[in-house]
Each structure stands twice: as C-alpha cells, then as structure tokens.
N, C-alpha and C positions, 0 to 999 in steps of 0.2 A: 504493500500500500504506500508505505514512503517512497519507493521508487517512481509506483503512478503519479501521483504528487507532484514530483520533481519534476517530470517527463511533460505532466501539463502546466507546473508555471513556466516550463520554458517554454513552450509552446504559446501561453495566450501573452507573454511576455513581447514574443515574436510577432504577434495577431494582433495587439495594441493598436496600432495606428485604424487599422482595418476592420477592429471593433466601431472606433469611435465616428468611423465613418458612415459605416451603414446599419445602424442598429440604435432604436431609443436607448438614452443612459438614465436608466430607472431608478430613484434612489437606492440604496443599498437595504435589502431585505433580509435582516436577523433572526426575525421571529415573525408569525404570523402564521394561517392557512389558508392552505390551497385545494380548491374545487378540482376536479377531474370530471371531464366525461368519458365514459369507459362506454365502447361501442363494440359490442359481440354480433359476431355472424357465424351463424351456426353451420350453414354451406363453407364456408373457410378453417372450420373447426374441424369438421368431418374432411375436409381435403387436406388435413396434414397430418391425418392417420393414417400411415403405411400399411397399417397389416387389414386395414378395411379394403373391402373388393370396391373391383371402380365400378360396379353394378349398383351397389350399396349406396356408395357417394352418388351416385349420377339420381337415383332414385332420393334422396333425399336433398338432394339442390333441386330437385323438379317440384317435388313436395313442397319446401319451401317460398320457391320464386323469389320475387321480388320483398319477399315479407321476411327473408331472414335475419334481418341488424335488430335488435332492439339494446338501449340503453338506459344504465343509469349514472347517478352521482357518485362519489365517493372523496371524501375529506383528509386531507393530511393536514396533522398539529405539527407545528414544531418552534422547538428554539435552540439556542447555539446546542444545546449539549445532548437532547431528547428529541422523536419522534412520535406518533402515534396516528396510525391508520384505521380507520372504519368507514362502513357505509353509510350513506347518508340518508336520512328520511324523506330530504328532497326530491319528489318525484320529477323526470324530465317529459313527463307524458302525464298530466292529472287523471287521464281517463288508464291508465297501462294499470293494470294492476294482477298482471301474469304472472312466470316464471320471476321476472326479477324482482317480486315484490314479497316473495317467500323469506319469512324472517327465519338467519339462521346465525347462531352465537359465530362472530370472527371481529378479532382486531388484531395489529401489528403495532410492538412495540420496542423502538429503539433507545438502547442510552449508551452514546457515545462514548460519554466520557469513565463509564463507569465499564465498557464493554460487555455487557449483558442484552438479552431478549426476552421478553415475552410475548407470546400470542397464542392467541386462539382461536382454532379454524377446525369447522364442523365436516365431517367425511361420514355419507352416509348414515346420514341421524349422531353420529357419535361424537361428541366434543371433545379434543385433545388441547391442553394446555400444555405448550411448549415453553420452558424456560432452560436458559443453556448462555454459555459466556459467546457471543457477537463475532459469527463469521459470514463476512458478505462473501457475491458471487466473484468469482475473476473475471476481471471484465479486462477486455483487447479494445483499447481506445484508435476509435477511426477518426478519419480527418473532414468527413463532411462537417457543412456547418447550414443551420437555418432559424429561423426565430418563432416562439412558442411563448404565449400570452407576453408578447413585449419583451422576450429575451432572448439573446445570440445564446444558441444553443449548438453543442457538438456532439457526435453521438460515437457510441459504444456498442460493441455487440458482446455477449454470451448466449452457451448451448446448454441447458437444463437436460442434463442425462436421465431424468427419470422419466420426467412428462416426453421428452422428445420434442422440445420446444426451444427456436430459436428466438432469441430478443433482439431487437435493437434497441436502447435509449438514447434517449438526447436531457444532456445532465446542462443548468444555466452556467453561463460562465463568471457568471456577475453576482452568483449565489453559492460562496464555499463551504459546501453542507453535504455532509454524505450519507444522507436520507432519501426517501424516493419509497412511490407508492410498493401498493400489496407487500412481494418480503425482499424488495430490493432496495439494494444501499451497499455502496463503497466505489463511488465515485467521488472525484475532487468537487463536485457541484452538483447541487440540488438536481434531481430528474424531474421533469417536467412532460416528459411523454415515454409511451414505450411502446413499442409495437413486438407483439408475439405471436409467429407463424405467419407470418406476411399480410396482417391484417386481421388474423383470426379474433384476435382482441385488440386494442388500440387504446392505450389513456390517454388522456392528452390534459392537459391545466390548461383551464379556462377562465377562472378567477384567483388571482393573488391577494388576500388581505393581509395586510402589515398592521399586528395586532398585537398588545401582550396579552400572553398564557396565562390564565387563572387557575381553572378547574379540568380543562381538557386532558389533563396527564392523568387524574385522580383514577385508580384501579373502579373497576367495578365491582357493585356491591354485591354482587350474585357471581360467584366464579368457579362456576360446577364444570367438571370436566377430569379426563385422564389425565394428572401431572407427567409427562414426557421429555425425552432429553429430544435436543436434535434428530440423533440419529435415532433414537428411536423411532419420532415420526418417521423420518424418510424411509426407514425399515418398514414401517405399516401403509404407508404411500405408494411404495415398489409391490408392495404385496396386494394392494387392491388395482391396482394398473394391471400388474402381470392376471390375473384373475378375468378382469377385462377383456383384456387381450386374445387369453385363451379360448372366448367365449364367442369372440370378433364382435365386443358390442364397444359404444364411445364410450370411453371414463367419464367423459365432462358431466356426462347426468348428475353425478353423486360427488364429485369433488369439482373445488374452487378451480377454475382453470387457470 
C-alpha cells in the first residue's frame, strides 16, 4: 500500500498542471456522505456466468428485454479515519417496490486508523457478522482519467476470484481516503464509481455532502448474526457459489453481488 501511495503522488504530482486545467477545483472534502446510484442488469449479470449455457442467457435476456436495469440508493459515511456503508431508504423509483426493496441486515464498516472491519451481509436468509483486522483488494492502478460528480477521477482494476468478477474503479484524486462503496477500499482516493463485469452493476456518486459525522458510525442496536472471521466468510461464500455452480443456477438470487 505505501508503495501505491508513492507511485500515485508521483503521478498526480506529474498531472498537476493538467488537473487544474480541465477539471472543477472542488473545495477539499474531509468528511461528509456520499449518494450512489447503483444500477443492476440482470441480462449482464447472467452474461458473465461462464459455466451458464448461452441457451440459458439468451433465454433470459429475451425474458427480460428492455426491463432488465433497475436501481437503487446506497450511502457512504465517512471521515478522515472511519467509513460506513448501507443502503439507503431512498427510493429512486417511489412507485418500484420489487426485488430491490427486500429488507435485508448489510453494512460495511471501515476504521482506518485502527485497521479493523466490521460488517454484515445476509446470504441466503443467514446473517454473518464479519469482524477481522482490515485487508483491502490489490488493486493494478491504470492510467485513464474522467470526472464523477465534479471530480478528476483515475481508475483501477481488480479480479475477485470467488464471485468471478472483474472491477474497475475510479478513486477522486482530490479526495485522499481509502474508503469506497460495498467492501472496497485501498486506494490512495476516495472511489467514486465502480463498475463490475462490464456493467453488470455500476455505482456511481451522484451527490457529495460535506458534513460533520454525529451518529452515523454509532453500531446498531440489534446485531444478531454469525460472528465470523474473514476467511471464514469467504470459506462459506466459495461454498454457496460452488453449490450454484454445480447446479448451473445464478448465485446472484441469494447473495449481495
């Protein structure tokens, strides 16, 4: 991580002139949350499952048409040293009240400075509470560059070997925080979108508020769940995938994608 670090201040170091050129200079953003729209398509979901028959996919993009995307909200808290992710009550469709509006226990939670996590994410009716000492993905910093709610943005890619799912992020350059939606984080700058499987899912921050943090870190008062380490989840994660698999049915039904 110190090494990525180093590798992007020299980098935006180099980019300076080129930032202040083509890009609003936003005041500098410490603390506050950020909105996401998260936008799933379920035809793109099912087309970057390998081991499904292209009979299957072809028959379920046909099913779907044009009705595959729906969307919702989702919130990130943060200040210099903490994160915390959940969804949000915000509906982006007042009349939607389908699949995405199925209440199920999940949040993500980062502390920096303390290198710890907690979260909790529902698989299959089951709730697991993860707490474990703070290891982000490896991320292979690329060199595009574009702008995402008002920021010079660069992006990164990582391969998630369990789900079989490619990422690209684009982290702000102007926000040195290495937080980022659902369970990503370990970039030199705040993430601001991500795209997974070529569109299959898509977040993107759409509203920035620069705010101080009260109550949003505060644990919740109901914290019922399996206490798990890391690997234990991704042990029971590997195991409801492969199950799937064997079965030739999507994972996505029953776990967070």
């Amino acid at each position: 991580m110190q090494k990525l670090t180093l590798l992007f201040t020299l980098f935006v170091t180099l980019l300076h002139p080129l930032i202040g050129q083509e890009t609003p200079n936003p005041e500098p953003i410490s603390e506050g949350t950020i909105r996401y729209l998260v936008t799933h398509d379920w035809t793109k979901k099912m087309a970057a499952l390998e081991y499904m028959s292209k009979q299957r996919k072809e028959r379920v993009a046909y099913m779907w048409g044009s009705r595959s995307e729906w969307h919702n909200y989702t919130l990130l808290h943060f200040d210099p040293n903490q994160t915390k992710y959940v969804d949000s009550d915000e509906r982006v469709n007042p009349d939607d009240d389908g699949y995405s509006w199925r209440k199920e226990t999940f949040y993500t939670t980062r502390n920096f400075s303390q290198n710890t996590l907690l979260d909790a994410i529902t698989m299959q009716g089951k709730t697991y509470l993860i707490q474990d000492s703070l290891r982000c993905q490896d991320w292979k910093i690329l060199n595009d560059l574009k702008e995402v709610a008002g920021h010079l943005c660069m992006n990164a890619s990582w391969e998630d070997t369990i789900k079989k799912q490619k990422i690209i992020a684009w982290f702000a350059l102007d926000i040195p925080h290495s937080g980022g939606p659902e369970r990503l984080c370990g970039l030199p700058g705040l993430i601001l979108e991500a795209d997974v499987n070529n569109g299959a899912m898509v977040i993107t921050a759409n509203r920035i508020e620069a705010k101080k943090m009260t109550t949003e870190f505060a644990p919740p008062k109901k914290n019922k769940g399996k206490k798990v380490t890391e690997a234990e989840y991704s042990l029971a994660l590997k195991k409801l995938i492969d199950d799937f698999v064997k079965e030739e049915q999507p994972y996505f039904w029953d776990i967070r994608y």
